[in-house]
C-alpha positions as YAML, in Angstrom:
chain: A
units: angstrom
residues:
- id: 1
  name: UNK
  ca: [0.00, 0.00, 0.00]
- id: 2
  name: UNK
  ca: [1.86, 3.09, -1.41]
- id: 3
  name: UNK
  ca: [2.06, 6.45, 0.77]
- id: 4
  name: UNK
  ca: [-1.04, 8.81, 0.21]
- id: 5
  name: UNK
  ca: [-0.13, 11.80, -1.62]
- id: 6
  name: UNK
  ca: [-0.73, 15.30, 0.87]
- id: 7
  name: UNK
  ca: [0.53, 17.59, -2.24]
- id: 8
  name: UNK
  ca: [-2.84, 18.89, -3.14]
- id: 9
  name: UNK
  ca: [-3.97, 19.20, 0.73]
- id: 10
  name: UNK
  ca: [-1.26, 21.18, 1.71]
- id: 11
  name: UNK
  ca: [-1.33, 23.02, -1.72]
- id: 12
  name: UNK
  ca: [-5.00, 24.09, -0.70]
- id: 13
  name: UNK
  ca: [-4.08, 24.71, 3.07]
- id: 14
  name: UNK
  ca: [-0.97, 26.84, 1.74]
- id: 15
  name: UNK
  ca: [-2.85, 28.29, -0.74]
- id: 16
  name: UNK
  ca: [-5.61, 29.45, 1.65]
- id: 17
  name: UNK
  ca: [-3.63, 30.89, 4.24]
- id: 18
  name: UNK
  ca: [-1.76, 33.36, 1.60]
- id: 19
  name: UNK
  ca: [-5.29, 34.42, 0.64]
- id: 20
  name: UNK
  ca: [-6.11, 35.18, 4.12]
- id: 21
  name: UNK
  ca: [-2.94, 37.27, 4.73]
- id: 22
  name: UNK
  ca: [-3.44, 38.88, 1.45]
- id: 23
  name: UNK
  ca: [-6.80, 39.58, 2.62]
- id: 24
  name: UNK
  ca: [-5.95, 41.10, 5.96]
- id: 25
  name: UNK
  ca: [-3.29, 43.37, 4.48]
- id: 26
  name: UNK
  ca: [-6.40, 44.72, 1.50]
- id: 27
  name: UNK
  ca: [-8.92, 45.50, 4.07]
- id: 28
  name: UNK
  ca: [-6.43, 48.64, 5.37]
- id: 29
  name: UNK
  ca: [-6.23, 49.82, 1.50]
- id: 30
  name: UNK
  ca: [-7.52, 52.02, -0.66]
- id: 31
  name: UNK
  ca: [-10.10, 52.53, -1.66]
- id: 32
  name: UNK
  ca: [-12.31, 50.26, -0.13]
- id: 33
  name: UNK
  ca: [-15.18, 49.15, -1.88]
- id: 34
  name: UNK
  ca: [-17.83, 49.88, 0.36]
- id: 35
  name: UNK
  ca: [-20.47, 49.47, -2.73]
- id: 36
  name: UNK
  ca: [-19.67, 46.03, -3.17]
- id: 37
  name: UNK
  ca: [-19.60, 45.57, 0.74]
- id: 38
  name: UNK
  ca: [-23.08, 47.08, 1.32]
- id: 39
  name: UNK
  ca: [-24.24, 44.71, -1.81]
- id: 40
  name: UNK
  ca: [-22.50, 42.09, 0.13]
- id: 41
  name: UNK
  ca: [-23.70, 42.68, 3.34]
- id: 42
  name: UNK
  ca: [-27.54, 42.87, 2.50]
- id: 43
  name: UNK
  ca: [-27.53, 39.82, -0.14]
- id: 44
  name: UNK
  ca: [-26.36, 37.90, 3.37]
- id: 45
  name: UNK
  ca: [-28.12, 39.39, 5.86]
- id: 46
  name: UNK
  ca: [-31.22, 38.99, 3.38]
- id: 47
  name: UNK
  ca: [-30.84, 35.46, 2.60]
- id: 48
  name: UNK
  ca: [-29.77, 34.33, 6.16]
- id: 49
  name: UNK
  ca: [-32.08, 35.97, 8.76]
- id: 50
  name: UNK
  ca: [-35.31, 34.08, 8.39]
- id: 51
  name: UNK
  ca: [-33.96, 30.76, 8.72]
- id: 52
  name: UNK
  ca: [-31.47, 32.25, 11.19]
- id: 53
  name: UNK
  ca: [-34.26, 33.05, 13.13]
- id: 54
  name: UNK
  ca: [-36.44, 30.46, 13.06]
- id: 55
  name: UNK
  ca: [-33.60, 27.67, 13.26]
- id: 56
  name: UNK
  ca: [-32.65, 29.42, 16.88]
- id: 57
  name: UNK
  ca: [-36.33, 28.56, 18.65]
- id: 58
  name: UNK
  ca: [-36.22, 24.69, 18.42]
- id: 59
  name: UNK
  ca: [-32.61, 24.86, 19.00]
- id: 60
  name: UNK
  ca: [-33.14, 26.97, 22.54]
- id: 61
  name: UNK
  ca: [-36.09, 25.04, 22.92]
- id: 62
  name: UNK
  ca: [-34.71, 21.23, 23.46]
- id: 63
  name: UNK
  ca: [-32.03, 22.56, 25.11]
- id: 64
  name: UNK
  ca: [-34.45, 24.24, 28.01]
- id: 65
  name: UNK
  ca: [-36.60, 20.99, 27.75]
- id: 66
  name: UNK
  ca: [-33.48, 18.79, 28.59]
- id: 67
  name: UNK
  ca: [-32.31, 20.94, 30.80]
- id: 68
  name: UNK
  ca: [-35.54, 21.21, 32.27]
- id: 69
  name: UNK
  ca: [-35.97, 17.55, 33.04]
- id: 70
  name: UNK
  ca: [-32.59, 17.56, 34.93]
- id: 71
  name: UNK
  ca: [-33.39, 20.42, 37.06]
- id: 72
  name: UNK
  ca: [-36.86, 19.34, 38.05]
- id: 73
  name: UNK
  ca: [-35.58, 15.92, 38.94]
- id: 74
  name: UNK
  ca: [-33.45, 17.54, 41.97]
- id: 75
  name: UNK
  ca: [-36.08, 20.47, 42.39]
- id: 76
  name: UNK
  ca: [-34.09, 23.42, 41.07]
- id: 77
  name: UNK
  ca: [-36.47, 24.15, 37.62]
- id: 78
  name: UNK
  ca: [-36.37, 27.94, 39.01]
- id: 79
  name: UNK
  ca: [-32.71, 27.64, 37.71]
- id: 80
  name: UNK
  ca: [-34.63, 27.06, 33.94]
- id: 81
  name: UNK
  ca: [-33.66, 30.56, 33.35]
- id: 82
  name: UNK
  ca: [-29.57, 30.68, 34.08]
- id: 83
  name: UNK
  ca: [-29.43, 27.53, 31.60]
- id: 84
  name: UNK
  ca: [-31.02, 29.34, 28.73]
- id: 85
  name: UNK
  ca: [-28.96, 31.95, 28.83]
- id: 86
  name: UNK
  ca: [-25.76, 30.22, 29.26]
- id: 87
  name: UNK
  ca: [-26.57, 27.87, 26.59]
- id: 88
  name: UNK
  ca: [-28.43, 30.79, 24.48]
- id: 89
  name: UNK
  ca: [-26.06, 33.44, 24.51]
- id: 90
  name: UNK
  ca: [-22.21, 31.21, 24.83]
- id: 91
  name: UNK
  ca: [-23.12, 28.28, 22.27]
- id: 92
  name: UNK
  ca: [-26.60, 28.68, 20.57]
- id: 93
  name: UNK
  ca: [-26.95, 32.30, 19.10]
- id: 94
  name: UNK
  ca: [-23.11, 32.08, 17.27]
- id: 95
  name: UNK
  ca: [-23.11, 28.86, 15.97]
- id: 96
  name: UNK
  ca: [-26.35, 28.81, 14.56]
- id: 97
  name: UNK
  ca: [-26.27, 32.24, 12.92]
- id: 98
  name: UNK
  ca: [-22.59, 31.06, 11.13]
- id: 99
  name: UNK
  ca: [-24.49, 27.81, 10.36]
- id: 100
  name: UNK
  ca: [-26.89, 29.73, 8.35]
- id: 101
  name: UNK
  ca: [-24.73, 31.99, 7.14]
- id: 102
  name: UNK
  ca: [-21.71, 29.50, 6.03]
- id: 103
  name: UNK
  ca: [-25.02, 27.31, 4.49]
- id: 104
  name: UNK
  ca: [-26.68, 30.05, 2.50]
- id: 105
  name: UNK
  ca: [-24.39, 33.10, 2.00]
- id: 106
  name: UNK
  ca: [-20.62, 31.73, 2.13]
- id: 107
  name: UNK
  ca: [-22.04, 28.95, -0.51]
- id: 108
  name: UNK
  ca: [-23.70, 32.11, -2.62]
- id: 109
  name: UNK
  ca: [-19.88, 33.66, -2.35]
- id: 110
  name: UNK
  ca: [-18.49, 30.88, -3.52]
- id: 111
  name: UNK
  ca: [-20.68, 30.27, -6.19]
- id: 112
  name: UNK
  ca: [-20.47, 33.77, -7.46]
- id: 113
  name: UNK
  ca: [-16.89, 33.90, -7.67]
- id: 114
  name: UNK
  ca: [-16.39, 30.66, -8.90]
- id: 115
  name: UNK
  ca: [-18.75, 31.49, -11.90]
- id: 116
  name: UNK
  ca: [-16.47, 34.67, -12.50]
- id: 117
  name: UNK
  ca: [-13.12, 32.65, -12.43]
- id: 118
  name: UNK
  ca: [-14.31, 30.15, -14.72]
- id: 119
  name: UNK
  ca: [-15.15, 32.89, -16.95]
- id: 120
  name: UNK
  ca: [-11.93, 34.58, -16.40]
- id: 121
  name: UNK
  ca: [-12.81, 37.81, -15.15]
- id: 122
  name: UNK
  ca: [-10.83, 37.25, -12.16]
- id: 123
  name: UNK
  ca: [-7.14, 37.24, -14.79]
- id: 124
  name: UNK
  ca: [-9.27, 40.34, -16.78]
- id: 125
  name: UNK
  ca: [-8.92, 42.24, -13.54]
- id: 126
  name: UNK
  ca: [-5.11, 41.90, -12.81]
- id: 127
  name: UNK
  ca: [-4.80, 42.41, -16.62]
- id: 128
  name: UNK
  ca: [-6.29, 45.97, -15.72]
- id: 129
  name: UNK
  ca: [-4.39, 46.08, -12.45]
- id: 130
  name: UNK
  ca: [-7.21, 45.76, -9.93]
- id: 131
  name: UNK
  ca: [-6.60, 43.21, -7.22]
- id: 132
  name: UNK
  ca: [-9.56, 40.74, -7.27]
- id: 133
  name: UNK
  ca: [-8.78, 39.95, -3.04]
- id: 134
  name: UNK
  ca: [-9.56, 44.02, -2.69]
- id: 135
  name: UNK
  ca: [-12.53, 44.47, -4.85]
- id: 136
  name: UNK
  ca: [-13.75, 41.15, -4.33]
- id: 137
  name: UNK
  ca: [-12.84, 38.97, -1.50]
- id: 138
  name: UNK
  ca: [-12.77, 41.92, 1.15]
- id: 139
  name: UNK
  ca: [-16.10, 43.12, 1.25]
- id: 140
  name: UNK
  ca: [-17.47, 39.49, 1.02]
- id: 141
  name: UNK
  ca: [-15.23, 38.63, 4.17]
- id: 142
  name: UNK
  ca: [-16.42, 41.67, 5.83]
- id: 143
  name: UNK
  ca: [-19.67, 41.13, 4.64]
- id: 144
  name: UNK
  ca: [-19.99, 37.78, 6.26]
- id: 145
  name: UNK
  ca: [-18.38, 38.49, 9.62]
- id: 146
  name: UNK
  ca: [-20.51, 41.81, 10.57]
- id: 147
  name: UNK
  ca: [-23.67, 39.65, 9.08]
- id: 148
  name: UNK
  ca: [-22.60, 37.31, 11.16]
- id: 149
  name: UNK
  ca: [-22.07, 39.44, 14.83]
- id: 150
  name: UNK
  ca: [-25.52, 41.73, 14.14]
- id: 151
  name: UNK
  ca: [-27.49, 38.35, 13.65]
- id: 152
  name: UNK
  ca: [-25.79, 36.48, 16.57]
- id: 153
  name: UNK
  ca: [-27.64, 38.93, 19.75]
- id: 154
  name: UNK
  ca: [-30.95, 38.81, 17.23]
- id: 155
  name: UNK
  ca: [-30.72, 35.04, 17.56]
- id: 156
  name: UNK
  ca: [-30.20, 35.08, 21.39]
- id: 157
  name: UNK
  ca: [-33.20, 37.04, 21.81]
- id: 158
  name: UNK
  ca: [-35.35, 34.68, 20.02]
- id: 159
  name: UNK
  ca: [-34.07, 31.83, 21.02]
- id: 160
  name: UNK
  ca: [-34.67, 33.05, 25.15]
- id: 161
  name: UNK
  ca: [-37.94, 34.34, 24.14]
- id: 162
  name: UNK
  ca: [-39.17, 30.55, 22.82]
- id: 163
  name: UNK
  ca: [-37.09, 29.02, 25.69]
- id: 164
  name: UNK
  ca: [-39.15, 31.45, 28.22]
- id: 165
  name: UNK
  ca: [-42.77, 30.55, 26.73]
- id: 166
  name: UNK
  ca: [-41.75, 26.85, 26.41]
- id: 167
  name: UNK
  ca: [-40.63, 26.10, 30.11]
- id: 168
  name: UNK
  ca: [-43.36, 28.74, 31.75]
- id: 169
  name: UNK
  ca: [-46.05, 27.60, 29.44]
- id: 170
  name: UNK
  ca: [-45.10, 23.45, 29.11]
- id: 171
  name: UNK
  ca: [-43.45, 22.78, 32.14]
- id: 172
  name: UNK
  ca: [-44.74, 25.58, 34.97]
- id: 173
  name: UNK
  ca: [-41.32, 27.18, 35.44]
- id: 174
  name: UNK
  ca: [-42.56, 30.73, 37.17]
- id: 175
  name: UNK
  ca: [-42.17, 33.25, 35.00]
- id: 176
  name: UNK
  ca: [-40.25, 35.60, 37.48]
- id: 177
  name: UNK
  ca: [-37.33, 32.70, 38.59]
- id: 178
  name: UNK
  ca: [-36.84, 32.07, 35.03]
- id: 179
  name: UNK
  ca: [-36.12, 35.77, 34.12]
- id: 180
  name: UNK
  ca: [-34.07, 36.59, 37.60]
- id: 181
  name: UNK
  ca: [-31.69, 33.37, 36.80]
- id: 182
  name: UNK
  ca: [-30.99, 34.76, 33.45]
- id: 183
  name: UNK
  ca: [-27.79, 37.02, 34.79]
- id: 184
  name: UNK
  ca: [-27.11, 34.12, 37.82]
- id: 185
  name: UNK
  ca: [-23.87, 33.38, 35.16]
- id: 186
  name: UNK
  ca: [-23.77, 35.74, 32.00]
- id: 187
  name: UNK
  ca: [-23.33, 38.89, 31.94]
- id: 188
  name: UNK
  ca: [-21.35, 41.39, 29.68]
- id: 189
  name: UNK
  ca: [-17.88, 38.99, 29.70]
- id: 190
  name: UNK
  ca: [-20.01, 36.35, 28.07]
- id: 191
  name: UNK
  ca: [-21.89, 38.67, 25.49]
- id: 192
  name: UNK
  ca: [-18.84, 40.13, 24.44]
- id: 193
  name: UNK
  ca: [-17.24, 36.33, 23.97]
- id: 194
  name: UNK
  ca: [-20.14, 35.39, 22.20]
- id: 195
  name: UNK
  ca: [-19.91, 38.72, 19.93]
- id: 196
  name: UNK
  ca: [-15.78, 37.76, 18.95]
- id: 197
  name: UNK
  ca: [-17.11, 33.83, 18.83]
- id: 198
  name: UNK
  ca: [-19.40, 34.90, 16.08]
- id: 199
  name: UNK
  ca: [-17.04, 37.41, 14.28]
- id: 200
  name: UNK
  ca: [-14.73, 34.99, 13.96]
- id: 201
  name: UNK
  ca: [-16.85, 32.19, 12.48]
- id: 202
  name: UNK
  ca: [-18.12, 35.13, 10.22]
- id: 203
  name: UNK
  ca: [-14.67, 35.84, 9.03]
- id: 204
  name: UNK
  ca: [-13.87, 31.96, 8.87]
- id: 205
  name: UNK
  ca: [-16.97, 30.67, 6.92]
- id: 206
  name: UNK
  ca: [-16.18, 34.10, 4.04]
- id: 207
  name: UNK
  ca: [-12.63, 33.32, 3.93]
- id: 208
  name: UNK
  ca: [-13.18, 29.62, 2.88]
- id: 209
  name: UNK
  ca: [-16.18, 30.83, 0.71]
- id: 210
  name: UNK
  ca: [-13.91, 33.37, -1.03]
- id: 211
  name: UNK
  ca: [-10.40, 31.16, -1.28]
- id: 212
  name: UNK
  ca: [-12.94, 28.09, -2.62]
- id: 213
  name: UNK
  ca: [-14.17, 30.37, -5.35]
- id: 214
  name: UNK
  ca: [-11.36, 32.12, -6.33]
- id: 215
  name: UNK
  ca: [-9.32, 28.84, -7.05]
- id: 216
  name: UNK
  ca: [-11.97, 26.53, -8.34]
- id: 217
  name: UNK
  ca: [-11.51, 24.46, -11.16]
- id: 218
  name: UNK
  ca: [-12.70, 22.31, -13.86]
- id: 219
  name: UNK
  ca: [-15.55, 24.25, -15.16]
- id: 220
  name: UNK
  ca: [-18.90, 24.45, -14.25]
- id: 221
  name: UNK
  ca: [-18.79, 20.92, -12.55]
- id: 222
  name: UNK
  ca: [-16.08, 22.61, -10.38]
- id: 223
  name: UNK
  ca: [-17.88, 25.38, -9.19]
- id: 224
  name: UNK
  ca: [-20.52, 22.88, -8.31]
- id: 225
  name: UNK
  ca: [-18.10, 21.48, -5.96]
- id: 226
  name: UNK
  ca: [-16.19, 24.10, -4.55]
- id: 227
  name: UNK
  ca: [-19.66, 25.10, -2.75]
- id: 228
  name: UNK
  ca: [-20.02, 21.37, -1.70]
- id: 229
  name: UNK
  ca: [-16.61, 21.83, 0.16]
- id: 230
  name: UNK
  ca: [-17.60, 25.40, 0.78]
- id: 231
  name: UNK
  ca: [-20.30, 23.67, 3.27]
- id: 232
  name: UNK
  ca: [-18.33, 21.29, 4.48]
- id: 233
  name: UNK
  ca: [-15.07, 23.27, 5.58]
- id: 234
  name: UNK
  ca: [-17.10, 26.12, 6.92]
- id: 235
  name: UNK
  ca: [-18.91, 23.42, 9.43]
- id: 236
  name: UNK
  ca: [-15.33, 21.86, 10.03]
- id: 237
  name: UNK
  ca: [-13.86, 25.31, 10.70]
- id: 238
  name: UNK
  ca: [-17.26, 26.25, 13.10]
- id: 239
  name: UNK
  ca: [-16.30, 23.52, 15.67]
- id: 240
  name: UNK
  ca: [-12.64, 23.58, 15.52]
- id: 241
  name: UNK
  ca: [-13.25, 27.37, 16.54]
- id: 242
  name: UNK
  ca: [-16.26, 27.06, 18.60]
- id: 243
  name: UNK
  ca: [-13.66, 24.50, 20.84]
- id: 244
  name: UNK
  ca: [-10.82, 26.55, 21.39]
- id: 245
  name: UNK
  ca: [-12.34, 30.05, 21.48]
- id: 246
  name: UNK
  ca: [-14.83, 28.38, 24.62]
- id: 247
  name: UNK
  ca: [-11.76, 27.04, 26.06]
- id: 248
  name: UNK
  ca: [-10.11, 30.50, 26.02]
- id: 249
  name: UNK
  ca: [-13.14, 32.15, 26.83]
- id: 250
  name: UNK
  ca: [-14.31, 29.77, 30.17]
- id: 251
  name: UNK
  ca: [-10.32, 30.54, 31.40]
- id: 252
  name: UNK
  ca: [-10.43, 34.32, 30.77]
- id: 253
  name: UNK
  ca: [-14.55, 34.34, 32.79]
- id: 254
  name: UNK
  ca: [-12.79, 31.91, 35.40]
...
């Protein structure tokens, strides 16, 4: 049995990092394009806060019925409240607002600029001299990431709402316990961990979008693809993140 070939991996891995830099280094220059970022920024914000929104209430709401059941069993259900919002605003409102995002707008992105390398506008631009990563890539990345932390409180908010009228209404928490235990253990350190949590899944989940479609190839078939892995990274990326940024995050609250 012959030794796998990592060329193309680490190509790709290679390959994506220098992107990134690239990237980091065009958002300081000039001139932005803030048209293409507002276009940007809507499109995702458009396509992702419905289901955004509506994915976030059964999501809050099994994890308040589990929770539920466990705190009932050794009489503590007034404590429904504290493990909403620990759950709601550390874990629940940034991972499913990148979810939606990386599954409808970073596979849009990738789609979008796969369709223009194919076609070769991407070489037409450098031809002319304009960097494809500034005009391009940067306000999608951008795009993604500030989607990504204005959605992420929106979701919380839902998702505590449903969580509320689920364990008052279906399983006689009192109203008042539930909403005092909501600050027992968050308070602004966790929103603000929760905001860079979902910044930097936004910037992740464009990134990948962006470095997928600006190297795709074999055609159409390729594009078709690229969004596959687009998906598939993203989610990859998400919990790799998710790990070590509530690791950091638990230590720096300690």
């Amino acid at each position: 049995m012959g030794t796998p070939d990592l060329t193309k991996p680490l190509a790709g891995i290679g390959g994506f990092f220098m992107m990134a830099a690239h990237t980091l280094r065009a958002i300081a220059g000039r001139p932005f394009a803030w048209d293409e970022f507002v276009r940007q920024a809507w499109f995702v914000a458009r396509v992702s806060i419905m289901p955004t929104l509506l994915l976030s209430i059964p999501f809050t709401v099994m994890t308040v019925f589990i929770l539920n059941i466990l705190l009932m069993e050794v009489g503590a259900a007034d404590l429904s409240g504290t493990g909403a919002a620990l759950g709601a605003v550390t874990q629940i409102g940034p991972v499913v607002t990148v979810l939606v995002v990386a599954g409808a707008g970073a596979t849009a992105m990738c789609a979008d600029l796969g369709a223009r390398t194919i076609r070769d506008e991407l070489d037409a631009m450098r031809v002319m001299g304009i960097d494809p990563v500034a005009a391009l890539v940067v306000p999608r990345v951008l795009a993604a990431t500030l989607v990504a932390v204005l959605l992420s409180p929106l979701v919380t908010c839902v998702g505590l709402i449903g969580g509320f009228a689920f364990s008052v209404y279906f399983q006689n928490v009192t109203p008042g316990a539930f909403v005092y235990g909501l600050t027992l253990l968050v308070g602004l350190p966790e929103v603000l961990i929760a905001l860079i949590k979902a910044a930097l899944f936004g910037l992740a989940a464009g990134l990948i979008a962006c470095y997928q479609g600006i190297s795709v190839g074999g055609g159409p078939a390729g594009v078709g693809n690229a969004v596959n892995e687009t998906v598939v990274f993203s989610f990859v990326a998400l919990f790799f993140i998710n790990v070590v940024a509530t690791a950091v995050g638990v230590k720096a609250t300690a």
